[in-house]
C-alpha positions as CSV (number, residue, x, y, z in Angstrom):
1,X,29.2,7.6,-1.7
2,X,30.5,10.5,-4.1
3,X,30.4,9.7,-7.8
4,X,34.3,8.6,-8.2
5,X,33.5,5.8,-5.7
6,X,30.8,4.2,-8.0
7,X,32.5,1.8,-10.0
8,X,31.7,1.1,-13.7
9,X,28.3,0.2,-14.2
10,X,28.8,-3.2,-17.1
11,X,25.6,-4.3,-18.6
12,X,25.6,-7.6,-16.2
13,X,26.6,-5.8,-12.9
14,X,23.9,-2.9,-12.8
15,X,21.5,-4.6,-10.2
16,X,24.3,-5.2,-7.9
17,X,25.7,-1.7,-8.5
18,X,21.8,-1.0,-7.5
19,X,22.3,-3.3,-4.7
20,X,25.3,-1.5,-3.7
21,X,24.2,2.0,-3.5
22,X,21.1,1.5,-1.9
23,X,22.2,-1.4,0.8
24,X,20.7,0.5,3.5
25,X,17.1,1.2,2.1
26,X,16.8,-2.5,1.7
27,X,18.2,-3.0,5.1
28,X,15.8,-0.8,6.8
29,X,12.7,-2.8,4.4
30,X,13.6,-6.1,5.7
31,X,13.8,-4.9,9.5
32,X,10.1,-3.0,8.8
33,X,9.2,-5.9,6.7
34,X,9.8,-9.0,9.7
35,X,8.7,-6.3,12.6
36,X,5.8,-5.8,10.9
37,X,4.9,-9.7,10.1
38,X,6.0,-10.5,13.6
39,X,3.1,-8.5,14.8
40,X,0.9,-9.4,12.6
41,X,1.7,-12.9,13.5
42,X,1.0,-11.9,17.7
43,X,-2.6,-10.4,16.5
44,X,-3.1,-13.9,14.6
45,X,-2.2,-15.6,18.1
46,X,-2.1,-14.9,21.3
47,X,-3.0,-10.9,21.3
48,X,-6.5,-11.7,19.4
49,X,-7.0,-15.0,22.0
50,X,-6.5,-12.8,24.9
51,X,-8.5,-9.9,23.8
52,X,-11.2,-12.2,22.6
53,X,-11.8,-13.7,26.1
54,X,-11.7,-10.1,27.2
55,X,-14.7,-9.5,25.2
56,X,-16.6,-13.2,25.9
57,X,-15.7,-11.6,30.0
58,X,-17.2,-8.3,29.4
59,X,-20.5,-9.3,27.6
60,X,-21.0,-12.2,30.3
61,X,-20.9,-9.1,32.9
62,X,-24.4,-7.4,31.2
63,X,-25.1,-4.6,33.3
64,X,-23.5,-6.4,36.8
65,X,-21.9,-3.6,38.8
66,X,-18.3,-3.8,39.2
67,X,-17.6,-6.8,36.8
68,X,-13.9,-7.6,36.2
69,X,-13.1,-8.1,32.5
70,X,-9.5,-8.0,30.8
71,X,-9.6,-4.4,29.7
72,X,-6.3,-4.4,29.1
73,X,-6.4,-7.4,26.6
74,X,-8.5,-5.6,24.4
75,X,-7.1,-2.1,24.6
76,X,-3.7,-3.7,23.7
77,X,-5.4,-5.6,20.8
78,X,-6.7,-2.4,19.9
79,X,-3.7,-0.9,19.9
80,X,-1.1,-3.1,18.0
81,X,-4.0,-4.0,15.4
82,X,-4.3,-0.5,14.5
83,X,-0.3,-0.1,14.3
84,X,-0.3,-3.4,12.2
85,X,-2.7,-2.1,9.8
86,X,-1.4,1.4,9.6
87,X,2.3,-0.3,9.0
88,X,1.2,-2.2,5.6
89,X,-1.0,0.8,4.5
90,X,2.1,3.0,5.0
91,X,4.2,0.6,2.3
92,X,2.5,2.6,-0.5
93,X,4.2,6.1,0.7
94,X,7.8,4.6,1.9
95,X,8.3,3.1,-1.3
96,X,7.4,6.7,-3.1
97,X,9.6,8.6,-0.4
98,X,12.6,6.2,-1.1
99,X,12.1,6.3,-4.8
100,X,12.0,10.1,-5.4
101,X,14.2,11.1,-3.0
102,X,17.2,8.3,-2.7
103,X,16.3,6.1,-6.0
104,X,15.9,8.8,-8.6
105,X,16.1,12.0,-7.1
106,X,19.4,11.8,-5.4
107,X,21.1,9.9,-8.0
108,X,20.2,12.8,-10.7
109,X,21.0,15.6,-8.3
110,X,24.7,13.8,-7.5
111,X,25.6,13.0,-11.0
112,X,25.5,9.1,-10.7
113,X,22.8,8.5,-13.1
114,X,24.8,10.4,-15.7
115,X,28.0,8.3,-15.2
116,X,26.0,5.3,-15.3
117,X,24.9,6.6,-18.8
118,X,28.4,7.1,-20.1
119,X,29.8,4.4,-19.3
120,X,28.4,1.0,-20.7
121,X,24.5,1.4,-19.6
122,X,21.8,3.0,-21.7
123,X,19.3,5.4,-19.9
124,X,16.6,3.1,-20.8
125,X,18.5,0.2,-19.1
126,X,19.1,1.9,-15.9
127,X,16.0,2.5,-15.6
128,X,14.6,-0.7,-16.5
129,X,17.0,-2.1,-13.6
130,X,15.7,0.7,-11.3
131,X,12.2,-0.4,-11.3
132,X,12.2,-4.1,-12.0
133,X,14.0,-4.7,-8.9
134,X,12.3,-2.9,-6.6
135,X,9.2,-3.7,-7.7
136,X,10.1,-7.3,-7.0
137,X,11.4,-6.4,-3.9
138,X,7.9,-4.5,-2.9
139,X,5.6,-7.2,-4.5
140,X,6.9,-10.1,-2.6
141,X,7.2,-8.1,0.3
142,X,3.8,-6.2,0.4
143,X,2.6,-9.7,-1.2
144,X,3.4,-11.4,2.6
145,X,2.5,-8.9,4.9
146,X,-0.9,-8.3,2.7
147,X,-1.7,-11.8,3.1
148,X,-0.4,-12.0,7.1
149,X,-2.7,-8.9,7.7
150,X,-5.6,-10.9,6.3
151,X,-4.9,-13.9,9.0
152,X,-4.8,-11.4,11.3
153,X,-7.9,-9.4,11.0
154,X,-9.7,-13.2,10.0
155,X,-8.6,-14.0,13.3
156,X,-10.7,-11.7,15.5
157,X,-13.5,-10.6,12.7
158,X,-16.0,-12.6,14.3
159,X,-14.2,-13.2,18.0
160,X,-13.9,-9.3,19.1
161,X,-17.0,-7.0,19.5
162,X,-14.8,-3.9,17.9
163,X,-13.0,-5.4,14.8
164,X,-12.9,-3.1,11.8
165,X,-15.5,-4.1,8.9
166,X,-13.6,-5.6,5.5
167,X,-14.7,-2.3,4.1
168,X,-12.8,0.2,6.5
169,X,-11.2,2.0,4.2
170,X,-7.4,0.2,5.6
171,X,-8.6,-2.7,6.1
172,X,-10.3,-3.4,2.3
173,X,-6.5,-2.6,0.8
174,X,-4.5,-4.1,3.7
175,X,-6.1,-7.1,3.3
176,X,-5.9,-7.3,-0.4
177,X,-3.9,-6.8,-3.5
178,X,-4.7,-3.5,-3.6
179,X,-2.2,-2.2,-1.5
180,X,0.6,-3.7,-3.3
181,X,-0.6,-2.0,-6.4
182,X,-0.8,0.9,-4.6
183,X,3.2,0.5,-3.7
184,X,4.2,0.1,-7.3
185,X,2.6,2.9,-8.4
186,X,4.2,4.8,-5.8
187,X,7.8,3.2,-6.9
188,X,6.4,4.7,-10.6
189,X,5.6,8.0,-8.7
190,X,8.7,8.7,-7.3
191,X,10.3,7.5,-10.3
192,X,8.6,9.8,-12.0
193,X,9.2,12.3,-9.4
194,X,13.0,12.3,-9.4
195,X,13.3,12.0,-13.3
196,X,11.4,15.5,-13.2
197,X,12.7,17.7,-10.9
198,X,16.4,15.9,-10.1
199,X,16.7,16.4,-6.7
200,X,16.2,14.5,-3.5
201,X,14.4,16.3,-1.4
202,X,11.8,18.1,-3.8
203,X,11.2,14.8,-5.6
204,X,10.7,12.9,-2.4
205,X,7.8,15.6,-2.0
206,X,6.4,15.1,-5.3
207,X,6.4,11.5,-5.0
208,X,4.8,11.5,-1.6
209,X,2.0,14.0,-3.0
210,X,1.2,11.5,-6.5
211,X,0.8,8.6,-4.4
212,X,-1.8,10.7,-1.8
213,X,-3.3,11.3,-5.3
214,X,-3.2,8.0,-6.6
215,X,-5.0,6.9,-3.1
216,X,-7.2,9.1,-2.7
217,X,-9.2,8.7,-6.6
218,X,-8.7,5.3,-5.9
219,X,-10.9,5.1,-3.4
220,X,-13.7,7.8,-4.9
221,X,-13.8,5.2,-7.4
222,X,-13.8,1.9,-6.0
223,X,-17.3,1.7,-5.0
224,X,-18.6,2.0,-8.5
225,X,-15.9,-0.2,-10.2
226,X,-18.7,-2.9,-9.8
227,X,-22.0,-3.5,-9.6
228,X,-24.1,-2.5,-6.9
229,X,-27.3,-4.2,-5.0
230,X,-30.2,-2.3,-4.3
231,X,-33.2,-2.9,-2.6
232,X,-36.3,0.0,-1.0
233,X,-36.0,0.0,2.7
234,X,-38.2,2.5,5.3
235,X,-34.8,3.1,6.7
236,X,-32.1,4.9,4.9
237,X,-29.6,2.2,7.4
238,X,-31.1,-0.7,6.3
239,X,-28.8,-2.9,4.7
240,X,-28.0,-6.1,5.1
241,X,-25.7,-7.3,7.6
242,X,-21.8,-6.9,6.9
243,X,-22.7,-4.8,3.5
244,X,-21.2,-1.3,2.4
245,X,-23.8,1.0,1.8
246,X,-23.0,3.0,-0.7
247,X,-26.1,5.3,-1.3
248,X,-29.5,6.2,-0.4
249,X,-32.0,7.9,-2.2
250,X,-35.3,9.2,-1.0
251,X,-38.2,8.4,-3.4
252,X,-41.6,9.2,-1.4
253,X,-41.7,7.8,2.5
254,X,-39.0,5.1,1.1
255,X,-35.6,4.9,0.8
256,X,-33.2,2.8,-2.2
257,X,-30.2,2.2,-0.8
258,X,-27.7,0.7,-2.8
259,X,-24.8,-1.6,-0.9
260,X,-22.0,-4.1,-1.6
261,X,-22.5,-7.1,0.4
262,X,-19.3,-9.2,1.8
263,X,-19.4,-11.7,-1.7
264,X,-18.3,-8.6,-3.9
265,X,-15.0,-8.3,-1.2
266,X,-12.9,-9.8,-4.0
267,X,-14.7,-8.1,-7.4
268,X,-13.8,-5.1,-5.8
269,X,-10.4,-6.0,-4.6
270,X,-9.2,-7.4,-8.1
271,X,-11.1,-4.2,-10.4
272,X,-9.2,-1.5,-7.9
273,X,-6.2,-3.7,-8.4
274,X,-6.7,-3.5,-12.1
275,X,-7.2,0.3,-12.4
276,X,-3.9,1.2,-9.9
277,X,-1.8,-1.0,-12.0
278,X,-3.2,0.7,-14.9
279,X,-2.1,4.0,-13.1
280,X,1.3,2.3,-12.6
281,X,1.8,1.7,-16.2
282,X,1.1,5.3,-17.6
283,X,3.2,6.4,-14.7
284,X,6.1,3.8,-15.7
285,X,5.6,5.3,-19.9
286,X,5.6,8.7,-18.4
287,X,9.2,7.8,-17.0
288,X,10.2,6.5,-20.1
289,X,8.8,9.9,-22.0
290,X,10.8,12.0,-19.3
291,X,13.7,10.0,-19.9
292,X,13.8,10.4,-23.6
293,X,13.7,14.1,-23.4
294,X,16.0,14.2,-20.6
295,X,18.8,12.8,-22.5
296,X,18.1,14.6,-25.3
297,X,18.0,11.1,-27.7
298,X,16.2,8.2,-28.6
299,X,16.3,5.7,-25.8
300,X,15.9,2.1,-26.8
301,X,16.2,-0.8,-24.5
């Protein structure tokens, strides 16, 4: 759409014009978005129940010769879980890559942003409108899938030999808050992104590269956002079962090896969620800060 096309943004109409010019990205979401639940809603069901009496046919086999299981069960279990998972962890970097490069980015490089701003809408508006309603868009949406993945992994957590322990590092934020959080600050990212360097493709970039930041401290931090247990073990492995060791320290022929058992799951989920949102808003001021300079003026809402 070239700028000419755009109609005049009035105060009441800028989240449809939003609606308008991005149609397609939130086309594409939705599609991802029910693909994505769909499957989750299969590894709930019947792709966990068929893998699980894989597993219950395999360990009845001990070490019998030649003993048929339903390999295939599992290995497609396997499969589609780890797709599943890797789909909802991935939420973080689309919304970044669509914000930087389409949201901000593109709309900067093409001039739109700047008609918006003459005509009717204050910079601090627009941008107001540009993240509000995406991050309503991403928080329900990452809000449903978050909570389908949990079902899912719930579902065969105790019922398949393999499943992936709640601290794997995608399945502690898939199943949790966490990786909504995670999303918004990439929406602030590649806001923040675009509003600096004004074009599509090197924002995009940007964006993707803050959020692989964001991610990556996040979880260096996580461990020690709350208290750990400890207890002196012969063993430098010896923790309890279904805890997350997180050190171990030689002190004479012992070992003190401190863990997070399963009860600190949602301490850990709601401080990590606390400190990425935190992130999010100094990302967000940040955008406001660019913005001011950008426009070369006071911005006020």
């Amino acid at each position: 759409m070239t700028i000419l096309s755009v109609p005049a943004p009035g105060k009441p109409r800028l989240i449809r014009w939003l609606l308008r010019l991005h149609r397609p990205a939130l086309g594409v979401f939705t599609v991802l978005a029910l693909g994505t639940a769909a499957l989750l809603l299969l590894l709930h069901g019947p792709l966990v129940d068929a893998a699980a009496e894989g597993w219950r046919q395999y360990d009845a086999c001990g070490f019998t010769p030649r003993c048929a299981y339903d390999q295939s069960a599992i290995l497609r279990y396997k499969n589609w879980y780890n797709y599943g998972t890797l789909a909802v962890a991935a939420v973080p970097f689309l919304t970044a890559a669509w914000a930087g490069g389409a949201l901000f980015g593109k709309e900067l490089e093409t001039g739109t942003a700047q008609l918006a701003w003459a005509q009717s809408s204050t910079p601090a508006r627009w941008l107001t409108v540009r993240l509000a309603a995406p991050a309503a868009v991403v928080t329900v949406g990452t809000g449903v899938l978050v909570w389908l993945h949990h079902l899912a992994w719930a579902a065969g957590s105790d019922r398949i030999d393999t499943a992936k322990e709640w601290y794997d590092v995608w399945v502690f934020h898939t199943n949790g808050p966490t990786v909504a959080a995670l999303a918004l600050a990439g929406l602030a990212a590649g806001a923040l992104a675009g509003l600096l360097v004004r074009r599509a493709l090197p924002a995009l970039t940007l964006a993707l590269l803050l959020t692989g930041a964001v991610w990556g401290t996040t979880q260096q931090v996580m461990p020690r956002l709350w208290p750990t247990d400890g207890r002196t073990e012969p063993s430098a492995y010896d923790v309890p079962s279904g805890a997350w060791k997180v050190s171990a320290v030689k002190k004479g022929d012992q070992w003190y090896v401190t863990y997070h058992p399963y009860s600190h799951y949602w301490p850990l989920q709601l401080t990590t969620t606390a400190l990425v949102l935190t992130v999010a808003a100094l990302l967000v001021a940040a955008c406001f800060l660019v913005l001011r300079r950008l426009t070369g003026k006071a911005v006020a809402r």
